[in-house]
N, C-alpha and C positions, 0 to 999 in steps of 0.2 A: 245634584245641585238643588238651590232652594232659591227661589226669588218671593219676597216683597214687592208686593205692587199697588198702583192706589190710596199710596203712605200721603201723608202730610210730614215730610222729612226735616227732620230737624239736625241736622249735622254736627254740630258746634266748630265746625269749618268755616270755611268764607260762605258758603253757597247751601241756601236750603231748596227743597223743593217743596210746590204745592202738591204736586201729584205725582212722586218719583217711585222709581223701583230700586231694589236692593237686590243685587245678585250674589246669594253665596256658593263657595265651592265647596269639595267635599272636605274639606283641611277645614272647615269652618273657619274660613277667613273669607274679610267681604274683597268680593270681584271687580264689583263695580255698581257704583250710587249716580243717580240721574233721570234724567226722564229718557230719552232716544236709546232705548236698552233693549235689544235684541234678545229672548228670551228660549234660552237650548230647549229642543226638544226634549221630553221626558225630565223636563225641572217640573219640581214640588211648586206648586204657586200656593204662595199665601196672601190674600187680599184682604190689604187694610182698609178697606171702602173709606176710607176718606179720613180714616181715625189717627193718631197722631204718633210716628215712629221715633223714638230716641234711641242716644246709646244708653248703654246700662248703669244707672247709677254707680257710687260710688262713694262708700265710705271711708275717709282716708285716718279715722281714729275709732277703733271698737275694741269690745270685748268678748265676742262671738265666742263660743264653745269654749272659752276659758273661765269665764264666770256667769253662769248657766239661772238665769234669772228664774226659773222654777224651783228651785234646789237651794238648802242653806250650806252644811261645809259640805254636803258630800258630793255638789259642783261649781267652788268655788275653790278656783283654783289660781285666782289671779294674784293675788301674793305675798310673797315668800317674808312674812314680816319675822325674822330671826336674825338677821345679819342687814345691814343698810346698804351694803353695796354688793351688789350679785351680778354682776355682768355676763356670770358664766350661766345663767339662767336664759330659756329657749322658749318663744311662747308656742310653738310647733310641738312641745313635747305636754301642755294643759290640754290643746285645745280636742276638743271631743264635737266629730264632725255631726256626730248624730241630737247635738242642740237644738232646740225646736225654732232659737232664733236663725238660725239657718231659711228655716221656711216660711218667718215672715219676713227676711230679708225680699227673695224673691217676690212675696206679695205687693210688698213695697220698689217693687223697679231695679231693686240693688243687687249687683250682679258682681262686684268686688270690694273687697274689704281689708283694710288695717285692723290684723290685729296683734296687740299688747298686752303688756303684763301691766298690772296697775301701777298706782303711782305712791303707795306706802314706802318704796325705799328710793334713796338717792338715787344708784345705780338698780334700774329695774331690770335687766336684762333686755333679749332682741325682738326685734317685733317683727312680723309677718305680713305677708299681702297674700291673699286667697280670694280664689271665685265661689261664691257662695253655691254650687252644686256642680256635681262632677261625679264620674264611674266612682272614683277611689283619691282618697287623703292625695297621694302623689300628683293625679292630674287637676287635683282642685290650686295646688301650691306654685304659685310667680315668683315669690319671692322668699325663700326662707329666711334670710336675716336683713330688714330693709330699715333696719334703725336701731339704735341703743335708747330705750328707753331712761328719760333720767326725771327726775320731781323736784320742784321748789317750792317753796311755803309750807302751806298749814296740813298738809299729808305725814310726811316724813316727822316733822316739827312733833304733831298729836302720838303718833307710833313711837316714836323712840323718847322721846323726849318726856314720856310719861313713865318711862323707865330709865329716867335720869342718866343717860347716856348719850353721846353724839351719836345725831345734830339736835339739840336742843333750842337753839337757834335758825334764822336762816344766814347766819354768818358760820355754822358749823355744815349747813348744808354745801355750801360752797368750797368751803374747805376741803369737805370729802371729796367732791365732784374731783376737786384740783388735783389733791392728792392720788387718784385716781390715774388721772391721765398723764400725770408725769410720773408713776410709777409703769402706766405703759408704754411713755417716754424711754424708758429705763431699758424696759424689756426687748422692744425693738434695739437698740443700742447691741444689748448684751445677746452677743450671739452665741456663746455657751450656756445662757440660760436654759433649764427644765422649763418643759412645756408646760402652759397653764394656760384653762382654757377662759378665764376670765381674762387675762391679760392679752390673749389672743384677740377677743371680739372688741377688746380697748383698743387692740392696735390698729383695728379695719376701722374705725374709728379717725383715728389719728392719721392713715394714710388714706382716709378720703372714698373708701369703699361703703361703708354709708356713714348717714350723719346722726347728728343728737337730734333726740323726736323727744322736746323740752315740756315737760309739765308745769304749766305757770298762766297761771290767772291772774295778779296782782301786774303793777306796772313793773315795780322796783322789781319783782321775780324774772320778772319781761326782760328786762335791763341786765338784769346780774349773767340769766342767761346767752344774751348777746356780748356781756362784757368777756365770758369763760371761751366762748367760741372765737372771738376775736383774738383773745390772747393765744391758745392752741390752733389756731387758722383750722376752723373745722365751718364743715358744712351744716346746718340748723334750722330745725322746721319748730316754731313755737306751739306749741298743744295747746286748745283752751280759747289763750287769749283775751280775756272777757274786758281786761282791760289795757288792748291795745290800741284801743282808737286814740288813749291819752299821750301815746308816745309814737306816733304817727311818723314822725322826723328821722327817730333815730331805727324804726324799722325801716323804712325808705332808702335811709344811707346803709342799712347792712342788708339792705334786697334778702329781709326774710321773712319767709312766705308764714302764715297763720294758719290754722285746721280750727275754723273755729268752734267752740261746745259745748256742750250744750246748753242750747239755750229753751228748749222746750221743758223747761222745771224751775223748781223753786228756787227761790235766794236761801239755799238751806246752808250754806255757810256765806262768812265775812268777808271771803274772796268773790264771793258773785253778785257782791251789791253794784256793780255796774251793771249786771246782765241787762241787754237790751237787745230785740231781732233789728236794731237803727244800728247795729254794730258792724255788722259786715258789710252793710250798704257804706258805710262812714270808709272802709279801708279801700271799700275798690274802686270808688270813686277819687280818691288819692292814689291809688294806682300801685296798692301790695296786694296780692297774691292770697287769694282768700278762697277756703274750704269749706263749707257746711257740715259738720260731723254730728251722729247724735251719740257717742260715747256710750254706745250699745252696750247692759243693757238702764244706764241711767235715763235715758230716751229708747223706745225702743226702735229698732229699724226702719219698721217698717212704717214709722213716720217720719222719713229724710226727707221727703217731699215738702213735709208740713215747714220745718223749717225753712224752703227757696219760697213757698206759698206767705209767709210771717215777716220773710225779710224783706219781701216787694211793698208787703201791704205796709212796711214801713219805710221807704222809701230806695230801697234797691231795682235797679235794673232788672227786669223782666230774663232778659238769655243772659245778664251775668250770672244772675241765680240759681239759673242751672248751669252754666259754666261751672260754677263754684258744686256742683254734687256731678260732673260730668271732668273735662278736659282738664281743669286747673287742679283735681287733686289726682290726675295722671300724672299730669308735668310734675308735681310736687314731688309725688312718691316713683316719681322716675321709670314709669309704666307707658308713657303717653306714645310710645313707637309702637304698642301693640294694643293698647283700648283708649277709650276717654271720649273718641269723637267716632263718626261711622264715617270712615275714608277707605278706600283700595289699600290692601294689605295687613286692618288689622283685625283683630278678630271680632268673629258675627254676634256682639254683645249688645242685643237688641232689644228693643222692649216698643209693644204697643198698646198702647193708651187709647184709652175711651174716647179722649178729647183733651184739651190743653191740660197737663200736669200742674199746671199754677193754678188750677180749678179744683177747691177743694170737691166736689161734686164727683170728680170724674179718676180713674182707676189703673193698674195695670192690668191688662186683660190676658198677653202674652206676651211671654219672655223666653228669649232664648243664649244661650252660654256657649260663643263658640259654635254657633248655627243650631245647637241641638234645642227642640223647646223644654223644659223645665218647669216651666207653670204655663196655665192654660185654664181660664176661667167661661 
């Protein structure tokens, strides 16, 4: 066993501690958080003198080991710009564990990660949840297929539409989406249909096993894809966002949650002339469900921080902020019964810091995945 002692605990629970202990077991799951903690003989102590314990960040939008930011085609593998709707496409079969953003993940606190296939086609295929270090590929993997990736606007639009084929529009992008789902419509129906493995991951889709993880920055993007999920009663997490604050009403009434991102770069296109860090402060203060992502590697990882540090100094909430890189893109990505907060039972996804994390000054110094430590400065 391992205890944490002398933390300044930060939960994202009801209850923090000034000066708590963290007890983990050998399953690397935590034991028990608090201060009156009885400490087994022959436990590992690790003493935080006073330095500040979170859980492990959390990125719930990247492109880790799929599109390999040192590398031109020969690690870029995020996507499949030949056909606009690929659903049978698997971001588990790009990603390449041995990415060096991998390692500045952990530099940075982040200890799991969404990762996806870009956003060049309609139907981008599935997307993945991983802990940024582990023995091997398999025990790094939570979640192999935790979304259908899909794209609106000016992506698909530029790729296809430069080769004068649908979606030319974003009234053809929608079309295909549709087309799509009621052809997986179809397929569930037809129970002598040939297997197909596109229409397969359409169907989990459609019966609820995961949802659309929506590509759309503009509002009206925002809209169409709330419009397509209402009409198929599908579950829907908006990607991006940039400009959701304008349509605040009608994400409220469809309680869907935003990964918002990134926002640590340029207005390098026409869809991020809203971009603002007053944006995620603006949704959770009206009370939607808001992520911090940095759409690794367009931001890179290992500054997720910088964005909860960007969103205070513009007027967000101090522990939303990390809420929004901790608990809220659990719940999102439907992880939150096993990481997001440090509570009895889920895993020892830890990380301590120099000093307050909203302090650009100050670091992760040690992290650990599952109890084991992983970085160590």
């Amino acid at each position: 066993m391992k205890a944490i002692i002398n933390g300044k605990i930060i939960t994202m629970e009801k209850e923090d501690f000034d000066s708590g202990i963290i007890l983990i077991n050998d399953e690397g799951k935590i034991e028990k958080v608090g201060t009156e903690i009885e400490i087994p003989e022959g436990c590992e102590v690790i003493d935080a003198q006073g330095r500040y314990v979170l859980p492990g960040f959390i990125d719930a939008h990247t492109h880790l080991g799929i599109y390999e930011e040192i590398y031109a085609h020969e690690g870029d593998d995020v996507n499949e710009m030949s056909e606009p709707v690929t659903p049978q496409l698997r971001a588990i079969d790009g990603i390449n564990i041995h990415d060096i953003g991998f390692q500045d993940a952990l530099k940075g606190g982040v200890t799991t990660a969404m990762i996806a296939p870009g956003s060049a086609n309609v139907v981008g295929g599935t997307v993945c949840i991983m802990k940024t270090a582990g023995k091997s590929f398999k025990s790094r993997l939570i979640k192999e297929s935790a979304g259908m990736k899909v794209a609106f606007g000016e992506n698909p639009k530029e790729v296809y539409g430069s080769e004068k084929k649908m979606p030319y529009t974003r009234m053809g992008i929608a079309a295909l989406l549709r087309e799509t789902l009621v052809e997986g419509q179809n397929y569930i129906k037809d129970k002598e249909s040939e297997k197909d493995l596109g229409k397969d991951e359409i169907a989990r889709v459609l019966n609820h096993k995961m949802p659309l993880r929506a590509h759309a920055h503009r509002a009206d993007d925002i809209l169409t894809a709330i419009r397509i999920a209402n009409e198929f009663n599908l579950k829907l997490t908006i990607e991006h966002g940039t400009e959701a604050h304008l349509i605040m009403e009608e994400l409220k009434e469809s309680e869907v949650p935003v990964c918002m991102g990134p926002l640590l770069i340029s207005r390098a296109k026409v869809e991020l002339k809203e971009k603002s860090f007053k944006n995620p402060g603006i949704l959770q203060k009206n009370g939607i469900k808001v992520a911090l992502i940095t759409d690794h590697p367009e931001t890179p990882i290992d500054y997720a921080v910088l964005n909860a540090i960007l969103a205070v100094k513009e007027g967000m909430d101090p522990k939303e902020a990390l809420k929004a890189l901790t608990i809220n893109p659990a719940e999102i990505m439907g992880i939150d019964k096993s990481t997001g907060s440090l509570a009895p039972g889920k895993d020892a996804d830890i990380v301590i810091w120099s000093g307050d994390p909203l302090n650009v000054m100050n670091k992760a110094e040690l992290v650990m995945i599952e109890g084991n430590v992983v970085w160590n400065i």
